[in-house]
C-alpha positions in Angstrom: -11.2 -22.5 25.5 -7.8 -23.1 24.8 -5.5 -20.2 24.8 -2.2 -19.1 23.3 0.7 -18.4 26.2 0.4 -14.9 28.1 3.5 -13.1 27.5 4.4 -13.7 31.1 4.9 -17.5 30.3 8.1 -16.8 28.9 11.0 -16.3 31.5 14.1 -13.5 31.0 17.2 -15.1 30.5 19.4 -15.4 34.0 22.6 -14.7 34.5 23.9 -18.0 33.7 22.2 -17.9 30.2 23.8 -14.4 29.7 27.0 -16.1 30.6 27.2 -18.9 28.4 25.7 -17.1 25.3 28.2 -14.4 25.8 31.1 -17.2 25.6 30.1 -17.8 22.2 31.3 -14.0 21.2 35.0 -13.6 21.2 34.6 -9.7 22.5 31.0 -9.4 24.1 32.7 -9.2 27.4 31.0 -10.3 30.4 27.4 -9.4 31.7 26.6 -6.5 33.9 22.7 -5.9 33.4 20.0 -7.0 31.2 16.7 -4.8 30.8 13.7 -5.8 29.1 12.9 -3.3 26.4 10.4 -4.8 24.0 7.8 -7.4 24.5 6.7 -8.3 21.1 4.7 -11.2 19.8 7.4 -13.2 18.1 10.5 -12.1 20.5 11.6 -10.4 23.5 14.2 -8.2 23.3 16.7 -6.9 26.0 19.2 -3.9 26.6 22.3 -5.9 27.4 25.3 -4.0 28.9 28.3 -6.0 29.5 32.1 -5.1 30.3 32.6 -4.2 26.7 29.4 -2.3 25.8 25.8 -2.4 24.9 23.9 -4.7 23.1 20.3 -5.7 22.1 19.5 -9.5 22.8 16.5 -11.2 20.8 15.0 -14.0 21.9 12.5 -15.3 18.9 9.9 -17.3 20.7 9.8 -19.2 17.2 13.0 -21.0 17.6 13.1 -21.8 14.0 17.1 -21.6 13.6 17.4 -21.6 10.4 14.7 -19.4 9.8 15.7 -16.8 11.7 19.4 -17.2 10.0 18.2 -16.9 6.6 16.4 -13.4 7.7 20.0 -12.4 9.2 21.7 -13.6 5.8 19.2 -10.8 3.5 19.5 -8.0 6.2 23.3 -8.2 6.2 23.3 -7.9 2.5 20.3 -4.9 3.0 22.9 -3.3 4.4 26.1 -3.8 1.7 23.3 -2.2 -0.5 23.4 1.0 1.6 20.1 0.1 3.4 20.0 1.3 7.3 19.7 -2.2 8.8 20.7 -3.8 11.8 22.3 -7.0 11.5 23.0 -9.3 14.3 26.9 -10.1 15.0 28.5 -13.3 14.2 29.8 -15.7 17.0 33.1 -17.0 16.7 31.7 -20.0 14.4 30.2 -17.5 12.2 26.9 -18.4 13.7 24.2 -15.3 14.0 21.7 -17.6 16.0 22.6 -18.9 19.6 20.5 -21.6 21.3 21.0 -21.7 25.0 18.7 -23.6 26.4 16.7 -24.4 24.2 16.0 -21.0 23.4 17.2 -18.7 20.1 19.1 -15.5 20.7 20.8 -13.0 18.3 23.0 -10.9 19.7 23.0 -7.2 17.9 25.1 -3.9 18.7 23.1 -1.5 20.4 21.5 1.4 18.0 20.7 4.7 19.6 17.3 6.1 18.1 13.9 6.7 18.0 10.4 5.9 17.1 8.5 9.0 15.2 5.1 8.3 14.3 3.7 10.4 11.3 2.6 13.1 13.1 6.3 13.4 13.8 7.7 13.7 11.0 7.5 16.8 7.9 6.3 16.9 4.0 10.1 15.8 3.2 10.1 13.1 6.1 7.4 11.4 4.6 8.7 11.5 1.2 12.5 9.9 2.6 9.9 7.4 4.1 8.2 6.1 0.9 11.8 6.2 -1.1 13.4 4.8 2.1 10.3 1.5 1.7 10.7 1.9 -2.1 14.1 0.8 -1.9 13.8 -1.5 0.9 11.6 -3.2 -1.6 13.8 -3.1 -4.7 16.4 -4.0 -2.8 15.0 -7.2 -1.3 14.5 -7.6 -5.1 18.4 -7.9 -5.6 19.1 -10.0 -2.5 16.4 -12.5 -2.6 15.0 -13.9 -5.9 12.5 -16.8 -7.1 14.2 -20.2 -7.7 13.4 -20.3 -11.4 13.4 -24.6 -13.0 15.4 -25.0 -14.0 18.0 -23.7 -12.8 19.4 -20.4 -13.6 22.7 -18.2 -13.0 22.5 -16.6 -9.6 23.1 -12.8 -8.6 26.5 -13.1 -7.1 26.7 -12.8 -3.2 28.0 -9.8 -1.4 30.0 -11.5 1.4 29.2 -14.2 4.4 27.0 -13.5 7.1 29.6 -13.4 9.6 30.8 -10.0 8.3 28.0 -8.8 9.8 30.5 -8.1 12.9 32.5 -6.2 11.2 29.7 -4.0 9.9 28.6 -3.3 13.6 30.1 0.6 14.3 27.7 1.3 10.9 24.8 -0.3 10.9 24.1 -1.7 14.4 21.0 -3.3 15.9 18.7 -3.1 18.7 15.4 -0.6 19.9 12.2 -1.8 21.4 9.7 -3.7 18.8 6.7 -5.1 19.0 6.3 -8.4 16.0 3.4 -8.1 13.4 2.3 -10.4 10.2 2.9 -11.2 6.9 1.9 -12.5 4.2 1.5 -16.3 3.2 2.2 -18.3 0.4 2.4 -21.7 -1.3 4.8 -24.2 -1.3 8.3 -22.8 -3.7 12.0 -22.6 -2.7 13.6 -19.5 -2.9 17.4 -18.8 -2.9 19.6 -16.2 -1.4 22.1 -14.6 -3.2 24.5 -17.3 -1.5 22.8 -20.4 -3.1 21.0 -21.2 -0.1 17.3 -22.5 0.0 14.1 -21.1 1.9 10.9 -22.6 1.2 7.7 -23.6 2.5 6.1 -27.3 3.3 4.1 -28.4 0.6 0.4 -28.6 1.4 0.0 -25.8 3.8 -1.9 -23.0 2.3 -1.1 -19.2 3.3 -4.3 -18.2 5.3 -3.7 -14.8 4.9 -5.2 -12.5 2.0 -6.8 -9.0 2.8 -7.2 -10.0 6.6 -8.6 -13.4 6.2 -6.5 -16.1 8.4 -6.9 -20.1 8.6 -8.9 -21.2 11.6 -5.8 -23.4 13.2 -3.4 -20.2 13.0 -5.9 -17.4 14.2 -7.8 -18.6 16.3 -8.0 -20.8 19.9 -10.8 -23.4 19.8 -13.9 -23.1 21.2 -15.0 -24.5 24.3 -16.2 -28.0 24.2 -19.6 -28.8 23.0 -20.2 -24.9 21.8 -21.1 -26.0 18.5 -19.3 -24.3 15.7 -17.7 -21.5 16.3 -17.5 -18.0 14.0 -14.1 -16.5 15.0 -12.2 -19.9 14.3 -12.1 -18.5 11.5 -12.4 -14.6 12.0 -10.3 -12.1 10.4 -6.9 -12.1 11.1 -4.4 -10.0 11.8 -4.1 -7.8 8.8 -0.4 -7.7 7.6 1.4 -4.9 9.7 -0.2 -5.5 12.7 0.8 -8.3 15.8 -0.2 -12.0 16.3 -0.7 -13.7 19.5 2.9 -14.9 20.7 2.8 -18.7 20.4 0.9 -19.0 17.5 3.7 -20.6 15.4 6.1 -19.0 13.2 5.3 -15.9 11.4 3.5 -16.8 7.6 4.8 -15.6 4.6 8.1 -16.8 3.8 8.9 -18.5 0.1 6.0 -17.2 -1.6 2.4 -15.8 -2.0 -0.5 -17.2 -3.1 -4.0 -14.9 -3.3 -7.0 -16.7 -1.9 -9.5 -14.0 -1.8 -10.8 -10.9 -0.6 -12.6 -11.3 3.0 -16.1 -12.7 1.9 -18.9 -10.1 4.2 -20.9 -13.1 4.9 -18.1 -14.7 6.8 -17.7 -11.4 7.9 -20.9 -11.1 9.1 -20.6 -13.9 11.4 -18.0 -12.7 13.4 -19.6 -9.7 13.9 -22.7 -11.6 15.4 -20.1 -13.8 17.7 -18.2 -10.4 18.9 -21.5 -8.5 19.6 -22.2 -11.5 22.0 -18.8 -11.4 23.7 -19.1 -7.8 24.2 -23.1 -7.4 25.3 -21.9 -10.5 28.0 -18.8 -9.1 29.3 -18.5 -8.0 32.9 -17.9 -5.5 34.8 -18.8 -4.2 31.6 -16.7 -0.8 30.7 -16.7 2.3 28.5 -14.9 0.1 26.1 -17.4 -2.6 25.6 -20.1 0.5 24.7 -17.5 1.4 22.4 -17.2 -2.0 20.5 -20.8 -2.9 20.4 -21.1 0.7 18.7 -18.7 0.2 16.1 -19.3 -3.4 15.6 -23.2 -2.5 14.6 -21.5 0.2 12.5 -19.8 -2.0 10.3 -22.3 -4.5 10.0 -24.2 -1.6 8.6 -21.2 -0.2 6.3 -20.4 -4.2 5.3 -23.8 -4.6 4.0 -24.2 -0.9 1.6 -20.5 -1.7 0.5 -20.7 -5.8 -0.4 -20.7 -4.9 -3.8 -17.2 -3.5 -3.5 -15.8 -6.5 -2.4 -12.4 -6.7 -4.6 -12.5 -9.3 -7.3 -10.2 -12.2 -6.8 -7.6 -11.4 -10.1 -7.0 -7.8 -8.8 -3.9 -8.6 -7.3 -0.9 -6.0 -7.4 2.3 -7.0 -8.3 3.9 -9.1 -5.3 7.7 -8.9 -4.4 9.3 -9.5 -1.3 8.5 -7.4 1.4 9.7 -6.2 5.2 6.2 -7.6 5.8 6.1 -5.2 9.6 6.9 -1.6 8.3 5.2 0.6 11.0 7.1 2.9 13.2 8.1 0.7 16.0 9.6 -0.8 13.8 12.2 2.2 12.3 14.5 3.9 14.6 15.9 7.7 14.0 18.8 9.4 14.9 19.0 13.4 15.1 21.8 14.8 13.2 22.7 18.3 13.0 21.0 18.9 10.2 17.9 16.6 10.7 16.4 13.5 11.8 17.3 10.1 9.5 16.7 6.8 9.9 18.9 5.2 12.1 17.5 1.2 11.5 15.1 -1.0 10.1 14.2 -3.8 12.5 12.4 -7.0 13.2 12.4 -9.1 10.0 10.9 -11.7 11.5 7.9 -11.5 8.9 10.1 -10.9 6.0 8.1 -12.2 2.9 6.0 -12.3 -0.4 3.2 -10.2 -1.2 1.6 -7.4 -2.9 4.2 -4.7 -2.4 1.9 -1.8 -2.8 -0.5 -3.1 -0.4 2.2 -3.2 1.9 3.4 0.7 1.3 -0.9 1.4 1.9 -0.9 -0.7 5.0 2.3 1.1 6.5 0.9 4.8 5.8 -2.7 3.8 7.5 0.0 3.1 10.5 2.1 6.2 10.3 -0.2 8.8 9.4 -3.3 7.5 11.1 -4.3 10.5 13.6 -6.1 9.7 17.2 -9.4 10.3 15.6 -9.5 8.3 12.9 -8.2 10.3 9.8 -5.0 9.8 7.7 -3.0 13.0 7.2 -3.5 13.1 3.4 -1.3 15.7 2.7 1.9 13.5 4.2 0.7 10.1 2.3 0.7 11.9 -0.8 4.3 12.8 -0.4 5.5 9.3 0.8 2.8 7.5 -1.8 4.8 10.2 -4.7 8.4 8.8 -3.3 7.4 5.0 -3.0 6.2 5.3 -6.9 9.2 6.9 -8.1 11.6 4.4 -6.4 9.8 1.5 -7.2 8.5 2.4 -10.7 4.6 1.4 -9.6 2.5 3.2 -11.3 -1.0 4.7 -9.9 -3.1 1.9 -10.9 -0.9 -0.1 -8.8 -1.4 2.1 -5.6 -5.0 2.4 -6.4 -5.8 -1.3 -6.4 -3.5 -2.1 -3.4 -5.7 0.9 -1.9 -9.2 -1.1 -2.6 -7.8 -4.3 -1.1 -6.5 -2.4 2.2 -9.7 -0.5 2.6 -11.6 -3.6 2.5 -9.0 -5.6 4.5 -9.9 -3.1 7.6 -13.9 -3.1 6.8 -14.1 -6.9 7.7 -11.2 -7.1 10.5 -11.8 -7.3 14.6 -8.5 -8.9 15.4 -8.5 -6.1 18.1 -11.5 -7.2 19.4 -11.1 -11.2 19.0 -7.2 -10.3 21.2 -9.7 -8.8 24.0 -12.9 -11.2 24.0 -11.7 -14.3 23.1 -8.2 -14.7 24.4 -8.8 -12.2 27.3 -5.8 -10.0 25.8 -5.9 -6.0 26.3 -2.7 -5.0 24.9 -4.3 -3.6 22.0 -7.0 -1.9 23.2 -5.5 1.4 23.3 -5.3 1.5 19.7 -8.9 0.4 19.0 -10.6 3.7 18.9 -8.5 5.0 16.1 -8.2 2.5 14.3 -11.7 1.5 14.5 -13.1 4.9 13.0 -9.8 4.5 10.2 -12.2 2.5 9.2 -15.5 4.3 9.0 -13.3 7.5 7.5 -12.3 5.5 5.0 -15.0 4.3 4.0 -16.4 8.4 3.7 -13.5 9.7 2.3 -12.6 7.0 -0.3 -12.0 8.8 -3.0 -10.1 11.3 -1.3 -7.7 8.6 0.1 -7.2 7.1 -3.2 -6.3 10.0 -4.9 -4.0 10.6 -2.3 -2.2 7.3 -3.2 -2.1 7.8 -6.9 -1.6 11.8 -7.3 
């Protein structure tokens, strides 16, 4: 079967790369070292020291330029808004995107910080968290806003991108993240505050709604002469969590379009094609006991909750969205007095959807404990603060809530990344999140409330 690259098919940049993408700074200085410090699934980052400092180097592996550009445009104006960003400096033609080789770099001041899962952070913590997304989401609001026919009076912009150097001793850039999805959309343009377009190819549908993904995106072929195959089009990669690298650029940007919750027969399907994977796998391991168990489990939950499935119209509000919030993704620095955030990084899936499913999606990431349970008593603090700084109300929370629940009852991407494309990066956070799942499903109301209190 065919198979996305492995991330060892992508080479670190040599010295002569470093060299000539250092030229295009006029005070980068020269290179002394270059340390790989994040492998993710849409770029590679480095901890670049040269003769005048520290840097982090990005190289997207989707070398759309002007993508990536536009993403650097609304994160430097994040940050004129007071948001703790990290945006990429300007070469000396203004230009936040090198291409060296071929390849795209953005070159970013180094941030000193650190990841803290939920666990790791207080009552209080998680409340700054769900303001600190609350705004990131208003905010995006004031940056970035539908292209409205016809045309109508722009917000005025804050200042080019290439002040972004200047910016660099505040805001800063850099720490070790791994990529994960976002939402899709239908064909729009969308305009920055600048005047300039982003949109989306007219045609090509999202594939993404509550974990369901479109069989060319997700999912290698089958083998040849295998007959039809289940998982080309299993459930995706819910939003907030990684894609295989190679798999094209990240969806989600210009729009959003709902296509559905994840339909349990489909669902079904997979789970018949994953059981077979895993009952055939050799030398078989404690892991393979572990999915066949939990992939009978939800077959069983699937069928006493198909009645639940959400209905197609119950669709929070959508808005544009970080579309990766999880806490490799959110750097701290320790202060005297406590521990802020430091950075909000990787924008790579920077996009439209349902805001509140987004908030839900990030606390089953933060607070979700080794066993399987959310800390309930920290998502109702940061649920509390994301309302109040947003203005969503409970009903809001509640049905983004539904959709999420439901979103993790019918995904395996964890599963497909091991089985199908031979992938175990992410089987160290199987067991967790695979009872999240069947916790959820217990404790529903409790979860809810939680949300909405």
């Amino acid at each position: 079967m065919s198979r996305s690259p492995a991330p060892s098919a992508v080479t670190d940049p040599d010295g002569e790369t470093l060299s000539a993408l250092l030229r295009r700074y006029q005070a980068a200085g020269e290179p002394l070292s270059c340390e790989p410090v994040a492998h993710g699934l849409l770029n590679r980052g480095y901890r670049l020291a040269t003769t005048r400092g520290r840097f982090f180097l990005k190289h997207h592996l989707d070398g759309d330029r002007a993508a990536i550009a536009r993403h650097h445009r609304v994160t430097w104006r994040l940050g004129a808004l007071g948001l703790p960003v990290a945006p990429p400096l300007a070469d000396a033609d203004g230009d936040t995107v090198a291409v060296v080789g071929g390849r795209a770099y953005a070159l970013h001041p180094w941030v000193d910080g650190r990841h803290r899962d939920g666990d790791q952070l207080t009552a209080s913590q998680s409340f700054r968290l769900g303001e600190l997304l609350g705004r990131v989401h208003t905010c995006l609001e004031r940056v970035i806003e539908p292209r409205a026919e016809p045309r109508t009076a722009l917000r005025a912009a804050t200042g080019p991108p290439g002040a972004a150097a200047a910016r660099s001793d505040r805001t800063g850039g850099g720490g070790p993240v791994p990529a994960v999805p976002g939402a899709g959309g239908p064909p729009g343009l969308y305009v920055l505050c600048d005047g300039r377009e982003t949109g989306r190819e007219t045609g090509r549908e999202s594939g993404r709604e509550t974990g369901r993904g479109t069989a060319a995106d997700t999912c290698p072929a089958a083998g040849p002469g295998t007959g039809p195959d289940p998982l080309r089009a299993a459930v995706a990669p819910p939003r907030g969590e990684p894609r295989r690298p190679g798999s094209g650029r990240p969806e989600g940007e210009g729009g959003y379009a709902p296509v559905g919750a994840a339909d349990p027969e489909h669902t079904f399907a997979v789970i018949d094609a994953l059981l077979a994977l895993a009952r055939r796998h050799r030398p078989r391991d404690a892991f393979d006991e572990l999915a066949e168990h939990r992939l009978i489990e939800r077959r069983a939950l699937l069928e006493r909750h198909a009645h639940r499935r959400p209905e197609a119209g119950a669709v929070p509000a959508t808005g544009w969205v970080h579309g990766d919030f999880h806490p490799l993704n959110l750097l701290y620095r320790d202060t005297e007095r406590d521990t802020e955030p430091a950075a909000i990084v990787d924008w790579d899936r920077l996009g439209v959807q349902p805001r509140a499913e987004e908030a839900v999606r990030a606390a089953a990431i933060f607070f979700l404990r080794p066993g399987g349970p959310l800390e309930l008593a920290k998502v109702r603090s940061y649920a509390r603060a994301y309302r109040r700084a947003t203005g969503a109300g409970p009903g809001e929370l509640a049905a983004a809530a539904h959709r999420v629940w439901w979103e993790r009852l019918n995904d395996f991407w964890m599963l497909r990344w091991r089985y199908q494309l031979g992938d175990r990066r992410t089987d160290p956070q199987f067991p967790a999140t695979a009872a999240l799942a069947v916790w959820w499903t217990r404790e529903y109301e409790r979860v809810r409330d939680a949300f909405c209190d």
